[in-house]
Z-matrix of the N, CA and C atoms (Angstrom, degrees):
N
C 1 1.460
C 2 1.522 1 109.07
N 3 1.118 2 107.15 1 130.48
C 4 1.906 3 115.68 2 176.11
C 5 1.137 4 93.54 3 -55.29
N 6 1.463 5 109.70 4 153.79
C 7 1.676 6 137.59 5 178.38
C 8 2.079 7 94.99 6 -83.46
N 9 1.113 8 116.34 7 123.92
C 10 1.107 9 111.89 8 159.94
C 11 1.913 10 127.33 9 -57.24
N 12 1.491 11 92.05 10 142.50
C 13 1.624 12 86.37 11 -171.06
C 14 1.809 13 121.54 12 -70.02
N 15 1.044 14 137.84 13 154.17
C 16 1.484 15 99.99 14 172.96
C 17 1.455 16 97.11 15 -124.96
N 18 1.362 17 115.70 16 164.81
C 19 1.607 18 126.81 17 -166.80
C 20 1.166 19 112.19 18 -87.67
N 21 1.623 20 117.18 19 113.57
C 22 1.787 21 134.86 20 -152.27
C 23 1.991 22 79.63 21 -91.65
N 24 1.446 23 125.84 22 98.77
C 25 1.100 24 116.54 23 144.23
C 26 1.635 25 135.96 24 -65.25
N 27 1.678 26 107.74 25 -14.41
C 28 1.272 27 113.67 26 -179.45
C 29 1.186 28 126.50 27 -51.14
N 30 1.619 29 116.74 28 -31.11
C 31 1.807 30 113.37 29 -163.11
C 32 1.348 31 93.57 30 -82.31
N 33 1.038 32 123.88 31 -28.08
C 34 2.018 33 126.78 32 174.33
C 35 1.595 34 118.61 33 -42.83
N 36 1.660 35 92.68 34 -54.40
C 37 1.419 36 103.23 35 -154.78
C 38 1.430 37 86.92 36 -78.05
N 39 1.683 38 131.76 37 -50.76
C 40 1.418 39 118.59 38 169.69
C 41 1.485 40 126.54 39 -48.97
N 42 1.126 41 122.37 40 -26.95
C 43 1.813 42 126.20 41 166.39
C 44 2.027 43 95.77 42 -70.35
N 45 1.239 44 136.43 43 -42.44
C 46 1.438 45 127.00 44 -177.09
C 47 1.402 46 108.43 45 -64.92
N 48 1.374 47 108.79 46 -32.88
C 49 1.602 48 121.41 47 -164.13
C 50 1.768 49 109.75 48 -85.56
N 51 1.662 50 103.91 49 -9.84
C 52 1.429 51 102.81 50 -169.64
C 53 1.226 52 103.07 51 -123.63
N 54 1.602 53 124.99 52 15.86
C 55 1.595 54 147.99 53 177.39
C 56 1.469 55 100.07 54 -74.68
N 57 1.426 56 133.40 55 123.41
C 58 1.355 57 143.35 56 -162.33
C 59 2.071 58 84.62 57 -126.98
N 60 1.137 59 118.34 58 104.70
C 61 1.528 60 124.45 59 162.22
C 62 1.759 61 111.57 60 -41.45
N 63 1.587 62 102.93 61 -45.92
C 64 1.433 63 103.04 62 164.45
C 65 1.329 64 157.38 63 -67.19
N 66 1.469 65 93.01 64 4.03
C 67 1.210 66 109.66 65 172.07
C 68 1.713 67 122.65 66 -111.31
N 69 1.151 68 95.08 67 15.53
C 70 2.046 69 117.03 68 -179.34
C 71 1.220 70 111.95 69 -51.16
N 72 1.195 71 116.00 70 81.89
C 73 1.959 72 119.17 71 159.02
C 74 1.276 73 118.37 72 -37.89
N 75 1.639 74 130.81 73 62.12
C 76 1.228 75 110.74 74 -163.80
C 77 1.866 76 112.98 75 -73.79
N 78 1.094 77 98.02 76 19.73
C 79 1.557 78 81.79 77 -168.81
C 80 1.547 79 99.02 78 -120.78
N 81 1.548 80 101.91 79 -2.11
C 82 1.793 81 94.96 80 -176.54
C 83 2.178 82 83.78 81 -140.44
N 84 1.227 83 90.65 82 84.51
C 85 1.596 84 89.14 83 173.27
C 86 1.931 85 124.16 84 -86.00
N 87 1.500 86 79.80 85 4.37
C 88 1.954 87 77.23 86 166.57
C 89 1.438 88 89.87 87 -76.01
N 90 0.828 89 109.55 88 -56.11
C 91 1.876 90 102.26 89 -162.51
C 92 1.428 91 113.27 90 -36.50
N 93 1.202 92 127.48 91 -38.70
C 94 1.419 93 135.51 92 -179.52
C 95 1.186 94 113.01 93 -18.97
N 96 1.259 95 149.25 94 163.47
C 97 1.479 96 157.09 95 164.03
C 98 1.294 97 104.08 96 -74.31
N 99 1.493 98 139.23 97 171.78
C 100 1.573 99 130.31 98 -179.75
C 101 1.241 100 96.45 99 -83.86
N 102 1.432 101 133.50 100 -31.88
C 103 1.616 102 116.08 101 -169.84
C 104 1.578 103 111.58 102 -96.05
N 105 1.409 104 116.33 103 19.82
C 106 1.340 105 119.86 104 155.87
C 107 1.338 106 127.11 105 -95.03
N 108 1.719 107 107.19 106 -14.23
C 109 1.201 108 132.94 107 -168.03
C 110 1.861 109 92.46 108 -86.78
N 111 1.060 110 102.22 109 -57.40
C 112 1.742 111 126.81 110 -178.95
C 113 1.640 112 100.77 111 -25.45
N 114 1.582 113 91.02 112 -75.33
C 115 1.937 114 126.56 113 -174.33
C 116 1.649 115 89.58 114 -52.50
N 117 1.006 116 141.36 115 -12.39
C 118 1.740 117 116.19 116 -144.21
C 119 1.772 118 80.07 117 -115.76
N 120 1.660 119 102.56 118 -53.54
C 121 1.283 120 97.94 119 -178.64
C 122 1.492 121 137.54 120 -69.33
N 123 1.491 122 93.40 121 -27.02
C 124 1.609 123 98.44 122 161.82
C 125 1.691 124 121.31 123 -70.54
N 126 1.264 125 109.46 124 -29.28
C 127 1.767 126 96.38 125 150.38
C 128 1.025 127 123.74 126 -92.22
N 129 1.270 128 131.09 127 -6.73
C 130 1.768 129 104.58 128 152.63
C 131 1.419 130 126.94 129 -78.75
N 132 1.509 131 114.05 130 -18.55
C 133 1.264 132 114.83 131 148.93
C 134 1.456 133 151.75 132 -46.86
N 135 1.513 134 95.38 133 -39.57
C 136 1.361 135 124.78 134 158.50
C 137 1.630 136 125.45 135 -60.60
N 138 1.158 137 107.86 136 -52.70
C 139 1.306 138 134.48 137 -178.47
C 140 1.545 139 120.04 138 -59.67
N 141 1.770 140 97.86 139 -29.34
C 142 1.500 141 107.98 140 172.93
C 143 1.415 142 108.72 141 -99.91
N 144 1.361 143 125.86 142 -2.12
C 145 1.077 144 113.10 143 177.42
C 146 1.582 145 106.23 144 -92.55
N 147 0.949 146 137.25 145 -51.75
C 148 1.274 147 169.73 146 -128.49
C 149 2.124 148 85.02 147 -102.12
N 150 1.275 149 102.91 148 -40.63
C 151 1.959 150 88.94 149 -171.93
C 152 2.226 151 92.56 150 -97.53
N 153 1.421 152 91.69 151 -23.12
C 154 2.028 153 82.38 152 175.93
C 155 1.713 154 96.08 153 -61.04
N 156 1.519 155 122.29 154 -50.34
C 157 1.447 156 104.21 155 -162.99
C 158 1.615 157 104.88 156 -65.11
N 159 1.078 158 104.25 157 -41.52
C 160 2.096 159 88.63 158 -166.49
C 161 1.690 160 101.29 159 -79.34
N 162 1.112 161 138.14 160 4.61
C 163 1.232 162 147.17 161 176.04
C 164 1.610 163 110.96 162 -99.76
N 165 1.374 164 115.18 163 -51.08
C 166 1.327 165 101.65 164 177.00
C 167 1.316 166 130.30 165 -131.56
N 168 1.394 167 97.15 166 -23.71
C 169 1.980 168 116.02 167 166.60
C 170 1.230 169 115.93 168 -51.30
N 171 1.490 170 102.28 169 -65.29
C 172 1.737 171 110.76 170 -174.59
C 173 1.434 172 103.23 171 -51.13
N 174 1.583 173 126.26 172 -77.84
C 175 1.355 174 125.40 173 -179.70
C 176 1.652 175 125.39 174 -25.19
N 177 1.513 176 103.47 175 -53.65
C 178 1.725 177 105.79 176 151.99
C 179 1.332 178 112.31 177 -58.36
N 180 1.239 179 131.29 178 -72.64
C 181 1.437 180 106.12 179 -177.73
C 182 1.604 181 124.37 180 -41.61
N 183 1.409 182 116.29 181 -57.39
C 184 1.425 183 108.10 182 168.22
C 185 1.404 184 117.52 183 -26.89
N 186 1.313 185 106.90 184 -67.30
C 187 1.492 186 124.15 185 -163.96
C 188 2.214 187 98.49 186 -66.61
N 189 0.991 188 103.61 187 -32.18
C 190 1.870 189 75.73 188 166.92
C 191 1.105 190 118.19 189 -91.56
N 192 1.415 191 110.76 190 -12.47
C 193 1.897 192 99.86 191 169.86
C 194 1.397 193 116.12 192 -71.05
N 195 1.241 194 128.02 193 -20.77
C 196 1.428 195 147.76 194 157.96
C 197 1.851 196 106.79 195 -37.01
N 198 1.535 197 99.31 196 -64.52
C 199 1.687 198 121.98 197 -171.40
C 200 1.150 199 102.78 198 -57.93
N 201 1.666 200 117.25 199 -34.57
C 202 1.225 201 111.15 200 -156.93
C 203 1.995 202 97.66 201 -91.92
N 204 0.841 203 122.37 202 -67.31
C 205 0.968 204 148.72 203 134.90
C 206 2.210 205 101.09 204 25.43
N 207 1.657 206 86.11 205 -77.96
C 208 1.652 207 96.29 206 176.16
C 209 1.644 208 99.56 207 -73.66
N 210 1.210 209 130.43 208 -49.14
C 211 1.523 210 118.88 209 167.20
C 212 1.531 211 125.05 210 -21.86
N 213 1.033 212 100.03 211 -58.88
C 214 1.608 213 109.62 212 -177.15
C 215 1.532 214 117.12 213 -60.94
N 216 1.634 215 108.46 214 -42.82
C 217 1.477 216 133.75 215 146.93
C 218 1.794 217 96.68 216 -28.61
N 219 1.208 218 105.28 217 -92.04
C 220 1.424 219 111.20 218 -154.08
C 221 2.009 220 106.55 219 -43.35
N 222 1.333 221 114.80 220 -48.37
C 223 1.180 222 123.97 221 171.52
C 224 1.530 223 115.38 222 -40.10
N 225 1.200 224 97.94 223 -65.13
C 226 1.578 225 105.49 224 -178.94
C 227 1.868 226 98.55 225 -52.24
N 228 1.235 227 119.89 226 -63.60
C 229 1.977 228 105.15 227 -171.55
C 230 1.376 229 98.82 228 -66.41
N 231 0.857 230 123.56 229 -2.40
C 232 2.075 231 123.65 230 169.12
C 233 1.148 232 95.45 231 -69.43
N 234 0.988 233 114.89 232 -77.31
C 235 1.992 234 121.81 233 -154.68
C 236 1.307 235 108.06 234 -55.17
N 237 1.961 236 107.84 235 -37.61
C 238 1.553 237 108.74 236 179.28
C 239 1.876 238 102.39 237 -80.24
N 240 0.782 239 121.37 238 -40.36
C 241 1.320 240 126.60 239 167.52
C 242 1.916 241 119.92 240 -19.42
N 243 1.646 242 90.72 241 -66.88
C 244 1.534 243 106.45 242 -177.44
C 245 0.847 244 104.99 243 -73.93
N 246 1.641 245 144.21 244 -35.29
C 247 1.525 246 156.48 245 -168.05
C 248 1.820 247 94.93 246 -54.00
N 249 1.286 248 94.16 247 -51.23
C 250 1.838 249 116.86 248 -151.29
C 251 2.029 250 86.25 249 -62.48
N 252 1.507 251 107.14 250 -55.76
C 253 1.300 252 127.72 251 -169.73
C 254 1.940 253 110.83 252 -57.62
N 255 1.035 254 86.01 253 -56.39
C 256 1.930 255 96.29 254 159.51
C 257 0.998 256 112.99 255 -39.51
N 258 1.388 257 120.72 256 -60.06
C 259 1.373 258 131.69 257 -140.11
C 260 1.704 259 104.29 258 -98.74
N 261 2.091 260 115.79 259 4.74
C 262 1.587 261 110.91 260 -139.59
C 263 1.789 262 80.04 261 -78.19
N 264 1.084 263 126.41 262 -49.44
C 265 1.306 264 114.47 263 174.97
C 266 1.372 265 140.95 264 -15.10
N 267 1.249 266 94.43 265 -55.45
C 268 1.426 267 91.18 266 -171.89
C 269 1.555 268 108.36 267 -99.99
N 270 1.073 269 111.43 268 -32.37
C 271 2.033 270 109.25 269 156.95
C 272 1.663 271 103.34 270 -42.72
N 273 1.378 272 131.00 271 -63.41
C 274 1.177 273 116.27 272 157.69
C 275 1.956 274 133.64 273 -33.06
N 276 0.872 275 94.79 274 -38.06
C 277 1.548 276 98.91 275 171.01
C 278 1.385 277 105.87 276 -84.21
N 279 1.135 278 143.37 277 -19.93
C 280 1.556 279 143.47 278 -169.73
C 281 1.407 280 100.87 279 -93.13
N 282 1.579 281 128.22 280 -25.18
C 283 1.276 282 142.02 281 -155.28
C 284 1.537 283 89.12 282 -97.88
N 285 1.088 284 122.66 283 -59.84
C 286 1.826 285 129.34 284 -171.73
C 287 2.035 286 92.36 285 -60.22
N 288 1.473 287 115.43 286 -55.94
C 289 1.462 288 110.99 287 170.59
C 290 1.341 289 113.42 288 -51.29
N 291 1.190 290 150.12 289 -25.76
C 292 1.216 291 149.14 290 -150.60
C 293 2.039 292 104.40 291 -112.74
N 294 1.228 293 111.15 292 -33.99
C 295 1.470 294 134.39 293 157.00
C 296 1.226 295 109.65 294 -54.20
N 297 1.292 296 129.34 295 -72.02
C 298 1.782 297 140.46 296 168.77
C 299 1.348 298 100.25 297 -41.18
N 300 1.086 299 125.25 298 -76.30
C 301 1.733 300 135.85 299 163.40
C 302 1.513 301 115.44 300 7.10
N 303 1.357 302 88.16 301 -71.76
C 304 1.759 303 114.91 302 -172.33
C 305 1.560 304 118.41 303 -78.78
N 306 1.328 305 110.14 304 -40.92
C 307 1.451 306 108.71 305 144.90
C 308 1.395 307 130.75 306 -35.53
N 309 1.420 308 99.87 307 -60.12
C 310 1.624 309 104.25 308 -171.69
C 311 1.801 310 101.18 309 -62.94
N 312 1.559 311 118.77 310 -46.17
C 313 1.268 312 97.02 311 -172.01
C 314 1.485 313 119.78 312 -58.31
N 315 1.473 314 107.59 313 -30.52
C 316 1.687 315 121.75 314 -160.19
C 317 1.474 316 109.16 315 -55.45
N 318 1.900 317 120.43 316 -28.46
C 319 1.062 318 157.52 317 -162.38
C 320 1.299 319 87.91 318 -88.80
N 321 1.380 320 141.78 319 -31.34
C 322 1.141 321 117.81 320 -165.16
C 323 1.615 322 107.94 321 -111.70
N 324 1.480 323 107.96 322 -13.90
C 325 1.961 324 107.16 323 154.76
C 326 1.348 325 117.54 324 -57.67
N 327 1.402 326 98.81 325 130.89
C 328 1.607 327 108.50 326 -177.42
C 329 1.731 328 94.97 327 -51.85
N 330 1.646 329 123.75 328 178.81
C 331 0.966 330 137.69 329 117.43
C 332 1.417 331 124.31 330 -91.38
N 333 1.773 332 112.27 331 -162.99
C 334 1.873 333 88.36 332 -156.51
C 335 2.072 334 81.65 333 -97.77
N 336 1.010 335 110.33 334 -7.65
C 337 1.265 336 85.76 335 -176.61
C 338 1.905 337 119.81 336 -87.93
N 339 1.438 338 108.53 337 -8.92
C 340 1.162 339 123.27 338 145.08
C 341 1.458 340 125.63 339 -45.63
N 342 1.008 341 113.39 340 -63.15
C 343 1.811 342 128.50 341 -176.59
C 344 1.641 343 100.74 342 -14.79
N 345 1.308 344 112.24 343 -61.90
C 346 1.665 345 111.15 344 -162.45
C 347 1.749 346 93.21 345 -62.02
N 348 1.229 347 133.85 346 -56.79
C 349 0.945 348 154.41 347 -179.71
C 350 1.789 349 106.36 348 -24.11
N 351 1.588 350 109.88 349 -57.42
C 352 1.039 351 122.07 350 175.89
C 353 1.523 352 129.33 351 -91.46
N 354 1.694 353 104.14 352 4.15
C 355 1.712 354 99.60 353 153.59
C 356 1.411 355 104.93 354 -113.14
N 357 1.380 356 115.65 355 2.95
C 358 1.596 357 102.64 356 163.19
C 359 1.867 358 113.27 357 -77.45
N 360 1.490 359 109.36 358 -14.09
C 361 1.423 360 116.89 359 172.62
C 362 1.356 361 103.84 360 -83.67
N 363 1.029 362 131.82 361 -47.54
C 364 1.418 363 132.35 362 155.82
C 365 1.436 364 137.43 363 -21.68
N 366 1.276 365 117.17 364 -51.42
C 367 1.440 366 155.46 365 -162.56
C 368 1.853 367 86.50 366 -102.11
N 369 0.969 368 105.25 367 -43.82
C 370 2.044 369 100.07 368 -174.33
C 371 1.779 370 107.20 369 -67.37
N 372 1.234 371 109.71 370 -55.10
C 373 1.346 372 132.32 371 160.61
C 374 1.437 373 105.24 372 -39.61
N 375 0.742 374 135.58 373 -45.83
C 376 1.509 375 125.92 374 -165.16
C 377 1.740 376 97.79 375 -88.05
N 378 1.725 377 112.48 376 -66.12
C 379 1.707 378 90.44 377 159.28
C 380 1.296 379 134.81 378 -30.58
N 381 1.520 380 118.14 379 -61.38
C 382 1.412 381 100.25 380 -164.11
C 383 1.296 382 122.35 381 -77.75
N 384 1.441 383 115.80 382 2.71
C 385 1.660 384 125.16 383 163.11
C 386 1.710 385 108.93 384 -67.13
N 387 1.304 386 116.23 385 -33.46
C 388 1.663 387 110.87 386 179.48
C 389 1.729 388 95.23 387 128.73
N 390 1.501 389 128.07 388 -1.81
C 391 1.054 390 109.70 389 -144.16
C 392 1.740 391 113.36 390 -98.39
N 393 1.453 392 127.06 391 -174.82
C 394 1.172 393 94.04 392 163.33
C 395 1.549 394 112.56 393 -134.50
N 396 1.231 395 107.61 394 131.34
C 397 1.678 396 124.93 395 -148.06
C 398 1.865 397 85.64 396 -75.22
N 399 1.348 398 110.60 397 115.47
C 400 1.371 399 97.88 398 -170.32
C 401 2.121 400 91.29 399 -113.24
N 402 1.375 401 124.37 400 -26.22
C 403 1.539 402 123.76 401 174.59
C 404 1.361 403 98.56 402 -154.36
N 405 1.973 404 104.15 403 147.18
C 406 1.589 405 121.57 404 -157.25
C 407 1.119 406 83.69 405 -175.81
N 408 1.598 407 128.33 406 102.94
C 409 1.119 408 148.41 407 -122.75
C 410 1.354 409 120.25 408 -167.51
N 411 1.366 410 121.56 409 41.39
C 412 2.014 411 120.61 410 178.91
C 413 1.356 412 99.24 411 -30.51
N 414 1.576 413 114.54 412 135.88
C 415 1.553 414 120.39 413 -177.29
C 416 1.973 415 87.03 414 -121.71
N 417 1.185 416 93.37 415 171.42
C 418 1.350 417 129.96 416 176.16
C 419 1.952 418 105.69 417 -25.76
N 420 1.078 419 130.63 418 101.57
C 421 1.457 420 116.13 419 -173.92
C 422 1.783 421 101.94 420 -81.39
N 423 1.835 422 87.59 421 148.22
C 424 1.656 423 98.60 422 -157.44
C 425 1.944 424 91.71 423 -115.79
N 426 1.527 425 112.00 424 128.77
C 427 1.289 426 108.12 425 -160.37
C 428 1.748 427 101.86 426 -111.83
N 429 1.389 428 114.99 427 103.92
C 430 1.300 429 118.73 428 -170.87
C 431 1.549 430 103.86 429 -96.31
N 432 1.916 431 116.95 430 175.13
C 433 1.468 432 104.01 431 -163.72
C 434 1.805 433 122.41 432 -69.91
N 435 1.528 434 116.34 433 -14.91
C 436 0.895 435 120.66 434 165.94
C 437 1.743 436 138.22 435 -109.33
N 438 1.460 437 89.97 436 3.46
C 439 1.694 438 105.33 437 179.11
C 440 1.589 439 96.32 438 -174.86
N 441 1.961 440 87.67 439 150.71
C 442 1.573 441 99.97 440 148.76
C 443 1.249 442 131.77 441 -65.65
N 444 1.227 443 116.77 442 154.58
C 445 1.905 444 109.36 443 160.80
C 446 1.618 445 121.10 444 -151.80
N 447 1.495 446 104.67 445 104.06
C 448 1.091 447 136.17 446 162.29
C 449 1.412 448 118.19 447 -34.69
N 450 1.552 449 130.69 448 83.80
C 451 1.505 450 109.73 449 162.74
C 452 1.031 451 118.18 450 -75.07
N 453 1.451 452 136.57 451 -172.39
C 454 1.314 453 145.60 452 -169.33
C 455 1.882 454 108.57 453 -166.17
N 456 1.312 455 119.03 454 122.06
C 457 1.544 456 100.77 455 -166.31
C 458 1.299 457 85.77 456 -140.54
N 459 1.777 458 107.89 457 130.44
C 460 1.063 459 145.23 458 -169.33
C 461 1.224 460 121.86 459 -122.21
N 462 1.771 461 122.83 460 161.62
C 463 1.671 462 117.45 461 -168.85
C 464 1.567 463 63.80 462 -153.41
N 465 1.699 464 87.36 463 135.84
C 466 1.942 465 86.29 464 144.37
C 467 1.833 466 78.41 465 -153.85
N 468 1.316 467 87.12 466 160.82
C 469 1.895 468 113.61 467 165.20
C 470 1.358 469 126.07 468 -120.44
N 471 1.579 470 100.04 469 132.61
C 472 1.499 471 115.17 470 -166.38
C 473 1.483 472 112.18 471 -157.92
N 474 1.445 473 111.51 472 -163.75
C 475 1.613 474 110.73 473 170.05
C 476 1.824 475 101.43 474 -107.28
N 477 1.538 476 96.58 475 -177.81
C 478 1.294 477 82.45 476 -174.84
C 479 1.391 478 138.10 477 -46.82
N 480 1.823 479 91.70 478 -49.89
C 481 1.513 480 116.52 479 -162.78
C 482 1.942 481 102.78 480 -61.83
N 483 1.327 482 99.21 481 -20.58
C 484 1.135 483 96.74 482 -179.49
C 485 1.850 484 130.04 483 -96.12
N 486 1.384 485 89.84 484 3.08
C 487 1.382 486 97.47 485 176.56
C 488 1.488 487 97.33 486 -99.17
N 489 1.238 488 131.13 487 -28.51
C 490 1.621 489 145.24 488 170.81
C 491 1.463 490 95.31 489 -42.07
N 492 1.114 491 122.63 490 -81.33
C 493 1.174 492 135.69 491 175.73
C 494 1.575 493 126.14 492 -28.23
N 495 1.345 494 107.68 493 -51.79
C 496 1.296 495 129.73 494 169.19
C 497 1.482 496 118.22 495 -57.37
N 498 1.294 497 120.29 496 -35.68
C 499 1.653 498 113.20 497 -172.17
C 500 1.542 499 98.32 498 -103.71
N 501 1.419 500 113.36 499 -6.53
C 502 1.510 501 112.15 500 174.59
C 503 1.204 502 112.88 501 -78.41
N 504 1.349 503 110.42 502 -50.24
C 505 1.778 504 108.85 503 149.75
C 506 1.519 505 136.40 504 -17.42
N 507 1.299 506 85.45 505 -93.76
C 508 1.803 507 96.64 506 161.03
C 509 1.426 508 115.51 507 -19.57
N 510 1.353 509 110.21 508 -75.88
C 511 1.309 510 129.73 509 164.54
C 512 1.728 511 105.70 510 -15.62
N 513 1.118 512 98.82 511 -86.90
C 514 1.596 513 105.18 512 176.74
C 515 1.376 514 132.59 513 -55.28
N 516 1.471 515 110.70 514 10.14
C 517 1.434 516 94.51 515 -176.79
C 518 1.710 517 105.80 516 -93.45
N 519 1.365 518 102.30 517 175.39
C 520 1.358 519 112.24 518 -163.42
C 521 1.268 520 126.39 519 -46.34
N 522 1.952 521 100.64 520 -44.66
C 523 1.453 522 118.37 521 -166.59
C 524 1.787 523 88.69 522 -89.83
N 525 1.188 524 103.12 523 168.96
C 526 1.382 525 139.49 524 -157.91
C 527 1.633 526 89.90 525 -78.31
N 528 1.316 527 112.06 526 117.50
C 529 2.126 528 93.02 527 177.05
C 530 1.810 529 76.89 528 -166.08
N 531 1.691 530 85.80 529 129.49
C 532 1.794 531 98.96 530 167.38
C 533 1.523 532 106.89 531 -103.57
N 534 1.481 533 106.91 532 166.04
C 535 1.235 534 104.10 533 156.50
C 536 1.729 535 127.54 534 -141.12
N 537 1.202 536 97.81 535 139.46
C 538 1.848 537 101.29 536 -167.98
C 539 1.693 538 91.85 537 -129.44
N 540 1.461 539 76.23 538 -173.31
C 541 2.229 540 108.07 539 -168.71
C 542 1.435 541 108.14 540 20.04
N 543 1.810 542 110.35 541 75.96
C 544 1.125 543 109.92 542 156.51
C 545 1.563 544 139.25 543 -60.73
N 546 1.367 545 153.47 544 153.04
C 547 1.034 546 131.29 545 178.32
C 548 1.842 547 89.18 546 -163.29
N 549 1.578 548 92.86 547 132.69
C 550 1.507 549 107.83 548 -165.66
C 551 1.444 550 97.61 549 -125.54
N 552 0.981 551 120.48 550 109.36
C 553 1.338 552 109.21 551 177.03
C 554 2.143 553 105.13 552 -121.65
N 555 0.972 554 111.00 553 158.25
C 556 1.576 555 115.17 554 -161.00
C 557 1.675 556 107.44 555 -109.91
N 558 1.372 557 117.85 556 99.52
C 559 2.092 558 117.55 557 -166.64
C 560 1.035 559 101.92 558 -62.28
N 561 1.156 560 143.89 559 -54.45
C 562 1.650 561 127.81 560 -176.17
C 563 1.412 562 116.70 561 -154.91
N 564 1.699 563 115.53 562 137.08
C 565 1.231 564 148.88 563 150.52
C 566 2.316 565 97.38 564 4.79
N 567 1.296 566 97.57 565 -50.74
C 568 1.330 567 122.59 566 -146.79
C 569 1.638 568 92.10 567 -74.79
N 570 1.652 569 107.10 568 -52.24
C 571 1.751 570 110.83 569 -163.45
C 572 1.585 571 91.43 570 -109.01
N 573 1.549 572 105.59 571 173.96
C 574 1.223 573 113.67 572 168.40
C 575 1.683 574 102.27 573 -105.51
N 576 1.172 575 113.28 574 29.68
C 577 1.389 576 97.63 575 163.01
C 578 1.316 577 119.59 576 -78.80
N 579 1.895 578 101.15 577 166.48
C 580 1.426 579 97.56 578 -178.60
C 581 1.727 580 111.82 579 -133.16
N 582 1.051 581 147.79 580 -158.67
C 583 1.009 582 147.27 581 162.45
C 584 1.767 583 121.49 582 -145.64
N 585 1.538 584 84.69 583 119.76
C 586 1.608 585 90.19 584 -163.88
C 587 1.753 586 104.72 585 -104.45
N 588 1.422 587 109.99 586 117.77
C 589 1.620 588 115.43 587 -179.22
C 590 2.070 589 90.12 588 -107.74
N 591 1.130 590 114.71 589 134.58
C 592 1.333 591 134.44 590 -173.38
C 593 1.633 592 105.51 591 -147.19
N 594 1.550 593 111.77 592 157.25
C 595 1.208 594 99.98 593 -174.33
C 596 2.195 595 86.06 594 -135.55
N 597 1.098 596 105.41 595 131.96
C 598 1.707 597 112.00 596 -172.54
C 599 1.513 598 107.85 597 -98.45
N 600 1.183 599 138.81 598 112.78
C 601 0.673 600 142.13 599 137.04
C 602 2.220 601 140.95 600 -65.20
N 603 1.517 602 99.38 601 125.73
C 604 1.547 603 106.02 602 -178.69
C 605 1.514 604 103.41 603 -130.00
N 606 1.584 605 100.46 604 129.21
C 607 1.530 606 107.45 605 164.32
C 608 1.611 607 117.18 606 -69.59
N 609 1.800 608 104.42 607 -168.28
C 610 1.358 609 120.87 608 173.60
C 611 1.220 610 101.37 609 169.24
N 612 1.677 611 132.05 610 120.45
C 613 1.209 612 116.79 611 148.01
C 614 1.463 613 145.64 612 -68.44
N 615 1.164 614 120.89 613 131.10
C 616 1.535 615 132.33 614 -177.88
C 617 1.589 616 88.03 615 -11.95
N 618 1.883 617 115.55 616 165.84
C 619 1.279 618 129.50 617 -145.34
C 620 1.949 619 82.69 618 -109.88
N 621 1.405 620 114.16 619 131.84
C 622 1.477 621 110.08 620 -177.90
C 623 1.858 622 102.04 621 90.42
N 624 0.820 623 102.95 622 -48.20
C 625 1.837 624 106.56 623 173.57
C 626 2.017 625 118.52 624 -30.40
């Protein structure tokens, strides 16, 4: 059996090794030696690979990390999307509850021809606690962007249990009435009376509202 041949790379690497750059025919490149031909093409090979990626790879790559990026975006307002759509029912039913809601409170702002109405409930409340309604006083109405508000500043005198009683009242009555800046002060050493200065607050929405 013949000896297989084996592939003499040496006379190559001595033609690369005996390649003088200075002697480059650039204007007649057949002439070139083969391993100038080799060198020339392996950097223009290079050269195109190396200017396609920062020219058009990268920009595609940029640009699908972008796609991908808003994808995940779009998914995410999908899922909340259908959630919202599932769910339109019963947000509708919470919306009709929330309507009823607002009614009922709106029902419970005085109007102005109410007002007297509701410090004569005021003034009743304070009697039938024991007390004695000594000032009940509508002050200056204060007109904020979505309603008026009516204070009302009151004194009555009593004992404790009975001033307890008294703002729990208030508290409870039908129409809408807060109460702030308490001030208790005690008339004499001698009685257990006390003196209760309170200031009442009543809404109303603007007129047409």
């Amino acid at each position: 059996m013949a000896k297989d041949k084996k592939f003499d790379l040496q006379p190559y690497l001595d033609k690369i090794n005996e390649f003088d750059p200075n002697d480059i025919d650039w204007e007649n490149m057949g002439s070139w030696p083969v391993a100038g031909k080799v060198i020339f093409c392996t950097i223009i090979s290079i050269s195109i690979l190396v200017g396609g990626y920062f020219m058009m790879l990268e920009p595609m790559q940029k640009k699908l990390d972008r796609e991908i990026r808003q994808e995940t975006q779009l998914k995410k307002d999908f899922e909340n999307k259908a959630f919202q759509v599932a769910n339109l029912e019963d947000y509708k039913a919470q919306m009709i509850e929330m309507e009823d809601s607002f009614e009922s409170i709106l029902k419970q702002l005085p109007r102005d021809t109410e007002v007297p109405g509701l410090i004569d409930d005021i003034s009743l409340a304070a009697l039938n606690n024991g007390l004695d309604l000594k000032v009940i006083s509508p002050q200056k109405q204060v007109t904020t962007e979505f309603y008026n508000e009516l204070p009302i500043a009151i004194e009555v005198e009593g004992d404790y249990h009975e001033l307890g009683a008294y703002v729990s009242s208030v508290a409870s009555l039908s129409r809408i009435v807060t109460l702030h800046d308490f001030s208790i002060i005690k008339k004499s050493n001698e009685s257990d009376a006390l003196s209760l200065k309170i200031l009442a607050k009543t809404y109303r929405y603007h007129e047409g509202e």
